[in-house]
C-alpha positions in Angstrom: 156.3 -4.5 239.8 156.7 -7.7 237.4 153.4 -9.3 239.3 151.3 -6.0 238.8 152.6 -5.7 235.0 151.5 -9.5 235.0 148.2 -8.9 236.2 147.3 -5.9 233.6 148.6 -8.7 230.8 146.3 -10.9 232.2 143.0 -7.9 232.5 144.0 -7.2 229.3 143.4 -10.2 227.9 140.3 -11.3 229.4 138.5 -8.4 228.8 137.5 -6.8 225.6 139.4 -3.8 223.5 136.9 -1.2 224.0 137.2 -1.6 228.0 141.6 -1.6 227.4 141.0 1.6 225.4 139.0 2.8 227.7 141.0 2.3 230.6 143.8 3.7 228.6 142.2 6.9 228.1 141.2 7.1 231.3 144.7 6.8 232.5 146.2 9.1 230.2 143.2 12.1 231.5 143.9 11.4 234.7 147.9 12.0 234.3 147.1 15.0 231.9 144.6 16.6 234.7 147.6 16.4 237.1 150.4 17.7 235.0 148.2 20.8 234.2 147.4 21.1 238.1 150.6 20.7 239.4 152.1 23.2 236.2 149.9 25.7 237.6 151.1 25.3 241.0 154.8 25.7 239.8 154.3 28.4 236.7 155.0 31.4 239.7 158.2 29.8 240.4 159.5 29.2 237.3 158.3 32.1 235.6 160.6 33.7 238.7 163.1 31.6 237.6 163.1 32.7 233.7 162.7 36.4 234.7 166.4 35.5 237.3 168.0 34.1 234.2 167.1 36.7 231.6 168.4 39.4 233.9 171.4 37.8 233.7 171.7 37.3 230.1 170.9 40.8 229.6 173.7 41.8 231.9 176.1 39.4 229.6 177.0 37.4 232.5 176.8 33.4 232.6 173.3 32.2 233.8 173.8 30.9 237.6 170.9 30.1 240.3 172.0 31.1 243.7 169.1 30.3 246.0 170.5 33.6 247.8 169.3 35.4 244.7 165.5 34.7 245.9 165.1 34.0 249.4 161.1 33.6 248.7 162.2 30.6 247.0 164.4 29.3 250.3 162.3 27.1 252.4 165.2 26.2 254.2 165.8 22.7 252.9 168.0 24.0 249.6 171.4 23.3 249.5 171.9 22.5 246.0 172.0 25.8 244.9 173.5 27.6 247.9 176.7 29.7 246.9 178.8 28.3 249.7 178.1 25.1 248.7 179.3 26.0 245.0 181.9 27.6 246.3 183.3 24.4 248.4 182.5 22.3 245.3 184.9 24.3 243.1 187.4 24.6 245.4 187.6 21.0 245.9 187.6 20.4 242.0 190.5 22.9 241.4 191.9 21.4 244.6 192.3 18.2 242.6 
């Protein structure tokens, strides 16, 4: 990573301003354009997530994702938010 960082020091100062800027800009398009492609890729699931945790606000209970809760969500590789792994985790931590 050094050498690449090395070599853009070096472009940078062989070539003019206006082609850094311009490179720069170009960059900085090409990381907005995917941000808003993968944010509309995403919104369905997070706006599923909000509509999850608002229920549950309503219903004055304390916000928790179970991946139970959705199983549209589960592609079978989630265990971070599985309740028996939550469930082992806090029986381990009150365990001591």
């Amino acid at each position: 990573m050094r050498i690449i960082t090395l070599g853009f020091v070096l472009f940078g100062s062989l070539v003019s301003a206006n082609t850094v800027w311009n490179l720069a800009d170009m960059s900085m398009a090409l990381m907005t354009i995917t941000n808003v492609l993968v944010l509309f890729i995403v919104s369905p699931i997070a706006l599923r997530l909000i509509k999850h945790y608002k229920q549950q606000v309503k219903q004055n209970k304390d916000p928790v994702f179970y991946i139970e809760d959705m199983p549209e969500l589960d592609n079978g590789n989630i265990t971070a938010w599985s309740k028996k792994v939550v469930q082992e985790k806090n029986l381990k931590q009150k365990a001591g």
